[in-house]
C-alpha positions in Angstrom: 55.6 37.8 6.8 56.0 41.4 7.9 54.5 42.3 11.4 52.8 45.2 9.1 51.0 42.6 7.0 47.9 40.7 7.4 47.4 36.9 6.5 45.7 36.7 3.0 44.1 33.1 2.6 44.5 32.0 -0.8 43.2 28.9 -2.5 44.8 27.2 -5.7 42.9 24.9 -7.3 44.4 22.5 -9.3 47.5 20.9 -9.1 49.1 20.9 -12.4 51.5 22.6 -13.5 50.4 25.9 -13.6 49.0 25.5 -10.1 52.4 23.8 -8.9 54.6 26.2 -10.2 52.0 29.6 -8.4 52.4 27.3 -5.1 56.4 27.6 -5.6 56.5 30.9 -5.9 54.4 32.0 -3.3 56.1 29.3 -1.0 59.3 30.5 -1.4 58.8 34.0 -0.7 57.0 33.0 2.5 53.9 33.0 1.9 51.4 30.2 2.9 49.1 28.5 0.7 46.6 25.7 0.4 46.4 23.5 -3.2 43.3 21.8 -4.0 43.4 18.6 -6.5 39.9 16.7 -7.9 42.5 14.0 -8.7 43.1 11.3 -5.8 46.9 11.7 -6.5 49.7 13.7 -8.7 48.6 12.9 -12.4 51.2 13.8 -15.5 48.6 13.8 -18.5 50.4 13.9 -21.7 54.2 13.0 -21.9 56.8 15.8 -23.2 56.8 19.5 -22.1 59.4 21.7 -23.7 60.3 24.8 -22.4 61.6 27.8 -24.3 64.0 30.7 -23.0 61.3 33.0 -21.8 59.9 29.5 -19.6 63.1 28.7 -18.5 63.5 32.5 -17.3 60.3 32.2 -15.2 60.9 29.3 -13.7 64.2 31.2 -12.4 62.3 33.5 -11.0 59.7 30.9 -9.3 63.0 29.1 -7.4 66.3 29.0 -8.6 66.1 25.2 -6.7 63.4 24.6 -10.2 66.0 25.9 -12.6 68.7 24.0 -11.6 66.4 20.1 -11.2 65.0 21.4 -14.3 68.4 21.3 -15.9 69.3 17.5 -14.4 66.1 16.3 -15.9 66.0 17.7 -19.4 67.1 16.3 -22.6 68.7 17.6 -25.5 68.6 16.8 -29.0 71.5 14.1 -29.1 73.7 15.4 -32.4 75.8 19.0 -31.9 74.1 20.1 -35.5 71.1 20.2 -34.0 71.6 22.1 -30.4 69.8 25.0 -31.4 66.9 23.6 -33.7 63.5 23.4 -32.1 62.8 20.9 -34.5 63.9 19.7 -38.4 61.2 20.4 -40.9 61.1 17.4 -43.4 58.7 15.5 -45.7 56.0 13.1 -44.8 54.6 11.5 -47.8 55.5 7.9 -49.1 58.2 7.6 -51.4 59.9 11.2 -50.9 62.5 9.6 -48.4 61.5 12.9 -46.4 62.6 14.5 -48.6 66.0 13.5 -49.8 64.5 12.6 -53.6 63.6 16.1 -54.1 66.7 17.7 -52.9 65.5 19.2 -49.5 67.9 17.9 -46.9 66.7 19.1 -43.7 65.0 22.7 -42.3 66.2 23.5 -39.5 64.3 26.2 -36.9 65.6 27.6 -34.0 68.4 30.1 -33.2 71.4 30.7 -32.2 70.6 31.9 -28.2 68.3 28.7 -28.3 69.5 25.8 -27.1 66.3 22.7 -27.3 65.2 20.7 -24.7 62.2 18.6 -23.0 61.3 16.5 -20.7 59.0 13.7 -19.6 55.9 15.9 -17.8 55.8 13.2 -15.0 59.9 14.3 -14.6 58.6 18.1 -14.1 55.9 17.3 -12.1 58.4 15.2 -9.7 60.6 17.9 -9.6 57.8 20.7 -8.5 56.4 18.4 -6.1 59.6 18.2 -4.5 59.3 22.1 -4.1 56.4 22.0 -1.4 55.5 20.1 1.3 52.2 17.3 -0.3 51.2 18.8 3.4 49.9 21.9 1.5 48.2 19.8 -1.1 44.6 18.2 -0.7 43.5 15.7 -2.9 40.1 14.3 -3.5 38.7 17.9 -4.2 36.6 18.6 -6.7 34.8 22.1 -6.8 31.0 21.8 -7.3 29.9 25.5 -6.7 32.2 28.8 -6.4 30.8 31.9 -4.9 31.7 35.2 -4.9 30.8 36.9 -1.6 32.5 40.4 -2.5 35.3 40.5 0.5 35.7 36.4 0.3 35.1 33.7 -2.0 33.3 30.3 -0.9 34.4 27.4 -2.7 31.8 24.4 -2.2 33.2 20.6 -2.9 31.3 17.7 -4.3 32.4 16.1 -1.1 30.5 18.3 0.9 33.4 20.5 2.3 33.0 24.5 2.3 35.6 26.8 2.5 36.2 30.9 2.7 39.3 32.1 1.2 40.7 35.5 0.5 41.8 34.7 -3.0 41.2 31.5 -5.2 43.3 31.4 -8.4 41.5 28.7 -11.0 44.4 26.1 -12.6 42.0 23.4 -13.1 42.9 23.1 -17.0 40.8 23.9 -20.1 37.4 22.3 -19.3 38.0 23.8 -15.4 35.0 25.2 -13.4 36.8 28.4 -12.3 36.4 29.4 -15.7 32.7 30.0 -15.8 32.7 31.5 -12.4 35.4 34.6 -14.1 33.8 34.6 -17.2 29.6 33.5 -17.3 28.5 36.9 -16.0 31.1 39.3 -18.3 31.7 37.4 -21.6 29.7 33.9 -21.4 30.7 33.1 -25.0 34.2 32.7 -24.1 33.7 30.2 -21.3 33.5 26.9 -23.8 36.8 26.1 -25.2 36.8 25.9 -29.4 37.6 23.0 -31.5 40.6 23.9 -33.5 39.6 21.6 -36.2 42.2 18.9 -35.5 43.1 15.8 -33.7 45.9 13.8 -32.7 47.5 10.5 -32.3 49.9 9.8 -29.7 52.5 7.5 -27.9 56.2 7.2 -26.8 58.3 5.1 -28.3 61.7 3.6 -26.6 64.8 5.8 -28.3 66.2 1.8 -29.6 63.4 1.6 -31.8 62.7 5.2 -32.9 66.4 4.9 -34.6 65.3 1.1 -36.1 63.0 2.7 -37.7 64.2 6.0 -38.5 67.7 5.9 -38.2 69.4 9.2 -38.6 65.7 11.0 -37.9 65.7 10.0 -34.4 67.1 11.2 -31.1 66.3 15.1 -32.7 63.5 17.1 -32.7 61.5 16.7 -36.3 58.3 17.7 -37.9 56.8 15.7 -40.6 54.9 17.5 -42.9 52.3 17.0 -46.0 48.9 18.5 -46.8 46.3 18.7 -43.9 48.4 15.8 -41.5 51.8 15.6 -40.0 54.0 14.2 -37.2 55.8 16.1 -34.7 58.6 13.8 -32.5 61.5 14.1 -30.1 63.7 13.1 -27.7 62.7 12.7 -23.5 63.6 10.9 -20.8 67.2 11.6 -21.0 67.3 10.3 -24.6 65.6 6.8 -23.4 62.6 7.4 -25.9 60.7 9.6 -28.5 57.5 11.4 -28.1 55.3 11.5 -31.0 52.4 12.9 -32.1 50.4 13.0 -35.6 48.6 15.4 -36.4 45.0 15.2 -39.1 43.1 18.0 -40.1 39.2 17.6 -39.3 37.1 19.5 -41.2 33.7 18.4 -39.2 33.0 20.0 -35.8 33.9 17.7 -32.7 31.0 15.8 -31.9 30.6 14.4 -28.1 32.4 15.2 -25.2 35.4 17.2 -25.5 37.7 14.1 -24.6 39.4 11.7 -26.4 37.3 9.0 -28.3 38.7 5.4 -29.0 39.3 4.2 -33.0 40.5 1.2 -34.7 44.4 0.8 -36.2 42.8 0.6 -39.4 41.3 4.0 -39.0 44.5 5.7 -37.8 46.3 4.2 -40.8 43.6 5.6 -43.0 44.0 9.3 -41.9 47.9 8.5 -42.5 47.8 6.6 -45.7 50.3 9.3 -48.0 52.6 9.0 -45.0 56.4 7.1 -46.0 55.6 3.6 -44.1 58.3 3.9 -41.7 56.8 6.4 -39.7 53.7 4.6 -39.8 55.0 2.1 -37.7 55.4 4.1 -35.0 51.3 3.8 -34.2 52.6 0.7 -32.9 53.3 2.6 -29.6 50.0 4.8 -30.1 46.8 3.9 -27.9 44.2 4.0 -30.7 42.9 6.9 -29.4 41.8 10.2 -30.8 42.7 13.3 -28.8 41.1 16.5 -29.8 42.8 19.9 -30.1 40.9 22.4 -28.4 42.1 26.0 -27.2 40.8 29.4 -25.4 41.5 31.9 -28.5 39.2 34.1 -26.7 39.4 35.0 -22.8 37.6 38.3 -22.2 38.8 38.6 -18.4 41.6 36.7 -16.2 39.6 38.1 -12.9 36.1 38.7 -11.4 36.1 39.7 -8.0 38.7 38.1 -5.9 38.6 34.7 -8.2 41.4 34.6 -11.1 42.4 32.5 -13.4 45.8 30.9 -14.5 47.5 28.7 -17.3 45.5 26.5 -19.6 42.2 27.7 -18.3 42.7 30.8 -19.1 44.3 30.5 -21.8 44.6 27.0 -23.3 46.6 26.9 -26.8 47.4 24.3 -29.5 50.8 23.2 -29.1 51.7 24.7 -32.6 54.7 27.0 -31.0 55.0 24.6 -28.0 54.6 27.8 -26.1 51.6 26.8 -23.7 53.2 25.7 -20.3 55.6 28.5 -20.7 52.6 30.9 -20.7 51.5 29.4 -17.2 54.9 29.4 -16.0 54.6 33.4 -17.0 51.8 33.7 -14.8 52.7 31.9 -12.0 56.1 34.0 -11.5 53.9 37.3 -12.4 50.8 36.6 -10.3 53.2 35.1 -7.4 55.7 38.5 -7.0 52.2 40.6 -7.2 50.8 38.6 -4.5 53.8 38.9 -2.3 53.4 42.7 -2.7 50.0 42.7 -1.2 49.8 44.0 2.6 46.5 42.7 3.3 43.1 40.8 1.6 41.8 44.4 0.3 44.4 44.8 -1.6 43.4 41.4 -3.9 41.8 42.4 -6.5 44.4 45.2 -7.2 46.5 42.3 -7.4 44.7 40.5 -10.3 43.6 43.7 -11.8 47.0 43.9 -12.4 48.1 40.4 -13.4 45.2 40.4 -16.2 46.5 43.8 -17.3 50.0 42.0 -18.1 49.6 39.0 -18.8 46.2 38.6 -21.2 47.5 40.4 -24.1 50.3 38.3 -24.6 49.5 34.9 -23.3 46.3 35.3 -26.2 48.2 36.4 -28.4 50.4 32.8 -28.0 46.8 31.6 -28.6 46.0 32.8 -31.7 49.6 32.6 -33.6 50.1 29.0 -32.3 46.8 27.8 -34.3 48.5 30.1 -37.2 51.5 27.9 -36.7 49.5 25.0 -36.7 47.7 25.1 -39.9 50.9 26.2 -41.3 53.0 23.2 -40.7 50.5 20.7 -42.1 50.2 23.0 -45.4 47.1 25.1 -45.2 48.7 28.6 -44.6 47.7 31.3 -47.5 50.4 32.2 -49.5 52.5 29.6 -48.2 50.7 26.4 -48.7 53.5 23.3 -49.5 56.3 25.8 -49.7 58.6 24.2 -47.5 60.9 26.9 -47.8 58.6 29.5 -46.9 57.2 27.5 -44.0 60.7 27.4 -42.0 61.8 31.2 -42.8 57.8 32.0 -41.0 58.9 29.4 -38.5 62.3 31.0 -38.1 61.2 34.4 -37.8 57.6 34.0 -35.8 59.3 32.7 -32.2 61.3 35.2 -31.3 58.9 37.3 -29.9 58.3 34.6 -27.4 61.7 33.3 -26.7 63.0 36.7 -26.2 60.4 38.4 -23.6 61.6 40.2 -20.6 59.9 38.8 -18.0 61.6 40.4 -15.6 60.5 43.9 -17.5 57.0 42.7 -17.0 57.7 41.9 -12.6 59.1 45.4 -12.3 56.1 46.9 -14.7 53.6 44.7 -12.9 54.8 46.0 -9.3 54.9 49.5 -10.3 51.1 49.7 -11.8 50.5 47.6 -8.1 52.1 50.4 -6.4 50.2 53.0 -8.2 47.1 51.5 -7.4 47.6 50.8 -3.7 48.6 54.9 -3.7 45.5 55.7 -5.2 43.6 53.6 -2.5 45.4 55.8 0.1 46.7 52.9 1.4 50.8 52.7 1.5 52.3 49.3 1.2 55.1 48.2 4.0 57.9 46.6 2.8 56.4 43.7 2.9 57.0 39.7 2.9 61.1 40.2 1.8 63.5 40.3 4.4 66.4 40.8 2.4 67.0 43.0 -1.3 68.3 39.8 -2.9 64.6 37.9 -2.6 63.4 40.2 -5.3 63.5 38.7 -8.6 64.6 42.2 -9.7 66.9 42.7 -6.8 64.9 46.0 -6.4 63.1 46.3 -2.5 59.3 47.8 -2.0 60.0 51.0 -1.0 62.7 51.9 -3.6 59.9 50.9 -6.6 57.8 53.2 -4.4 60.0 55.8 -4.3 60.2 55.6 -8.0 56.6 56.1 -8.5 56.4 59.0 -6.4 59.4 60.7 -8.4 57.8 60.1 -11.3 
């Protein structure tokens, strides 16, 4: 920290992986930072996170250190034919042989500048704990009341605990409080989270059985697909075992808590019965379970006052383009480098003024076509319907926009609308928290993206 620069006291609450990967950034560029987890420990909810280019390009700019434990943890799909496929669009129903019997031998969707991979979330989460010191993490902290007190924020625990920060940034998940304290006063329709008319089974299933059962179809990304169900499945774990999840459209809204409700095997077989048998046995490794699908396709604001939000609850998605922990991973490396720009506590909401300015358009936008996707893929897109053909040219052609984003465009647009608005404060920014040219992401230092304001 500069001698010119004050302390800014910021609070992160949650410590998933949208909170993790914020506490990186702003670790590593020097700046100090407190983490507060309701959870009495590190939790990996869920089992395989895939990251895209554009996620992969923001965790660069987090820590190279991510990038490169990133890369000893992930895993491929196992055969060369498929290194650039996100996944291999086939047939579902019984007696199709997935489509063999009618001629379609695979559908492959990806590109060329893509190369796939995942991991186990438990893996990534390892790897960003190892990023911080557990020192900067509390645990045990849920947030009962969050109050906006104009220049601070007071953040009131259920155990009893108050604190006054600077800052707090809300990565507390899709049902998260922080939420309703951005949104209740501006837009309080937005604050639930909608039912995307789906829900899912899920499991993981050891790699020796996946190919047992599938044989050629395993150890690659693949999507299952028939009319209004389907089964998305691949490799993680370093090609130990298969993630799977089906997917059955729900044309009732979701009654009860917005949580997953137990079933019996012979109800999950029931919502599956057109599928070919052998994938059925895979609910052998499901919990008979049924998860909803719920999503923020609406998020009015990202900010009110000095409290922001970040990740899924701001803007939670269906996992249609598997494109949602890549949008927190966006934020984080865009809300860290803004933060590290700020010379003192005043400067704050600038800061998420900012942040919201870049980041909501797009990260809703992953919202809305990822439900498109979604409906798509189990049949139920106009004009497209069973048309498998159809369905992996749209699939081909709607994920570039995503994969090919210039992040580092939106750091260097980001910290020149910051600039602009700490000039029209009257206040000039120092050079702030960097010691050297090379800790900017863009390799550009303060002054010199001042410099080019003023010229401008």
């Amino acid at each position: 920290m500069s001698r010119d620069q004050q302390h800014i006291d910021i609070a992160i609450i949650g410590a998933g992986i949208g909170g993790l990967a914020l506490a990186i950034g702003l670790t590593r560029r020097g700046m100090p930072v407190t983490v507060y987890e309701a959870a009495t420990e590190f939790s990996a909810i869920g089992a395989g996170i895939g990251l895209g280019p554009n996620a992969l390009q923001a965790i660069d700019l987090l820590d190279t250190r991510f990038r490169r434990l990133y890369e000893s943890a992930k895993t491929e799909n196992e055969r060369p034919e498929f290194e650039h496929s996100v996944f291999d669009a086939l047939y579902a129903e019984e007696g199709l042989d997935f489509g063999e019997r009618i001629g379609w031998q695979r559908g492959l969707v990806g590109a060329e500048y893509f190369t796939r991979s995942s991991a186990h979330r438990r893996d990534v989460l390892n790897i960003m704990k190892s990023l911080i010191s557990e020192d900067n993490v509390k645990f045990g902290k849920r947030v009962h009341v969050i109050k906006d007190m104009d220049d601070k924020v007071q953040i009131t625990f259920q155990d009893g605990q108050t604190i006054v920060v600077d800052a707090l940034i809300g990565c507390d998940g899709i049902k998260g409080i922080t939420r309703r304290a951005v949104l209740e006063d501006v837009a309080p329709e937005d604050v639930p989270a909608k039912y995307c008319n789906m829900y899912i089974y899920r499991g993981i299933v050891p790699m020796a059985e996946a190919k047992e059962i599938l044989g050629k179809h395993a150890g690659d990304a693949k999507w299952f697909m028939s009319k209004d169900k389907g089964l998305a499945i691949y490799p993680i774990s370093k090609g130990k075992e298969e993630n799977f999840v089906f997917f059955v459209k729900d044309t009732n809204p979701w009654k009860g808590p917005q949580e997953a409700v137990g079933c019996s095997r012979e109800e999950m077989e029931a919502d599956l019965a057109s599928f070919d048998s052998r994938l059925l046995r895979l609910l052998d490794w499901a919990k008979p379970l049924r998860w909803p699908i719920f999503h923020h396709p609406k998020t009015s604001t990202y900010f009110k006052g000095r409290a922001c939000l970040l990740g899924d609850v701001a803007h939670a998605s269906s996992p249609g383009q598997a494109a949602g922990a890549g949008q927190g991973l966006e934020d984080a490396a865009i809300l860290s480098h803004l933060l590290c720009l700020a010379n003192s506590a005043d400067q704050v909401k600038q800061v998420f003024s900012v942040y919201d300015c870049i980041r909501r358009p797009r990260a809703q936008k992953v919202v809305q076509t990822s439900e498109e996707a979604g409906e798509m893929y189990i049949w139920n897109a106009p004009g497209i319907e069973e048309d498998m053909s159809k369905i992996v040219d749209n699939a081909n052609a709607r994920l570039h926009w995503i994969w090919q984003h210039d992040l580092q465009e939106d750091v260097a647009r980001a910290e020149t609308m910051f600039l602009k608005e700490v000039q029209e404060m009257h206040v000039q920014p120092s050079p702030g928290r960097r010691t050297h040219v090379n800790d900017s992401p863009l390799g550009l230092d303060r002054q010199g993206a001042a410099a080019e304001i003023i010229a401008s």
